[in-house]
N, C-alpha and C positions, 0 to 999 in steps of 0.2 A: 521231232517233238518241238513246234513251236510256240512257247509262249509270249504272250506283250508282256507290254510292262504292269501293264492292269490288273492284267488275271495273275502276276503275280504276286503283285499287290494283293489281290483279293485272295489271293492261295496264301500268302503271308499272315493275313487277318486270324488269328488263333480260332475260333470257332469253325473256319475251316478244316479244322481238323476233322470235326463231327464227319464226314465225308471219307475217312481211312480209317480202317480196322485200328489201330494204334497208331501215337505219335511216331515211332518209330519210322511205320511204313511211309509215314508223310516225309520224314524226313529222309528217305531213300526215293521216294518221287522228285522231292525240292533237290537232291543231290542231284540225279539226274537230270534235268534243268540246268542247275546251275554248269556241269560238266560242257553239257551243250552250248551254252553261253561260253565259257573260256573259249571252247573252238571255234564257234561264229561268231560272237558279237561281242567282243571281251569289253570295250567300252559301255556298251549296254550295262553289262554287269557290275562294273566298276559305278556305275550312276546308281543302279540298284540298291549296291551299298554304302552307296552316302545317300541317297534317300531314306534307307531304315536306319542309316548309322551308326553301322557297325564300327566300331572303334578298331582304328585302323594297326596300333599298335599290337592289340588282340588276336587281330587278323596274321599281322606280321610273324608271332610267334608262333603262331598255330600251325600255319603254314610251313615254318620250318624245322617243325619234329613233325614229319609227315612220315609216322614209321608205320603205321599197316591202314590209315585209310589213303580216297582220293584227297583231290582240293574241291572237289565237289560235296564230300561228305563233311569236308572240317569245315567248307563256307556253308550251308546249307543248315551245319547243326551252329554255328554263328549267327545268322539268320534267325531262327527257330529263339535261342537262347535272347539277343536282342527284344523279339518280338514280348516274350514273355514278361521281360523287362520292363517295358511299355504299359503293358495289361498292369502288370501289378503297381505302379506308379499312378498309373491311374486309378484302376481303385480304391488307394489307400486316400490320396487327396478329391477324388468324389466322396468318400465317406467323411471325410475331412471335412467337407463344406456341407453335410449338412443341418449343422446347429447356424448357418450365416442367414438372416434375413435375405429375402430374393432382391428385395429392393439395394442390397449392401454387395451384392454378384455381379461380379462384371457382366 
């Protein structure tokens, strides 16, 4: 199963989700993925996550109480949780701006 970097990108993008029965199953497809990445292209992966920017200490921990998932399941649901983090930052500061004149927006 190989993915770019784009399509994971674009599998990243939360409204992909609409495309799987439940989040869950997405994040057992994104698991799988990222699994395949540690085996093949671990630096790929590693750029992956400083591109969504998973907070590396997060990572650090998660990783090391690995008592019944992979490291594809606990990067994958890292991944996912980031993502969401995003979505709603951004919402909350779109909604934010707009009592601002257009002219006063950057």
């Amino acid at each position: 199963m190989y993915v770019s970097e784009n399509e994971l990108s674009e599998l990243l993008d939360y409204p992909a989700l609409k495309q799987f029965p439940d989040e869950k199953a997405f994040e057992m497809f994104l698991a799988a993925i990222v699994d395949r990445l540690i085996e093949t292209d671990f630096p790929r992966l590693c750029h992956i996550l400083y591109r969504v920017d998973v907070d590396e200490q997060q990572l650090d921990h998660a990783l090391s109480d690995m008592s019944q998932k992979t490291a594809g399941e606990i990067i994958a649901h890292l991944l996912l949780e980031r993502q969401k983090q995003k979505l709603a930052l951004r919402r909350k500061f779109s909604a934010s701006s707009d009592g601002i004149d257009e002219k006063e927006k950057w």
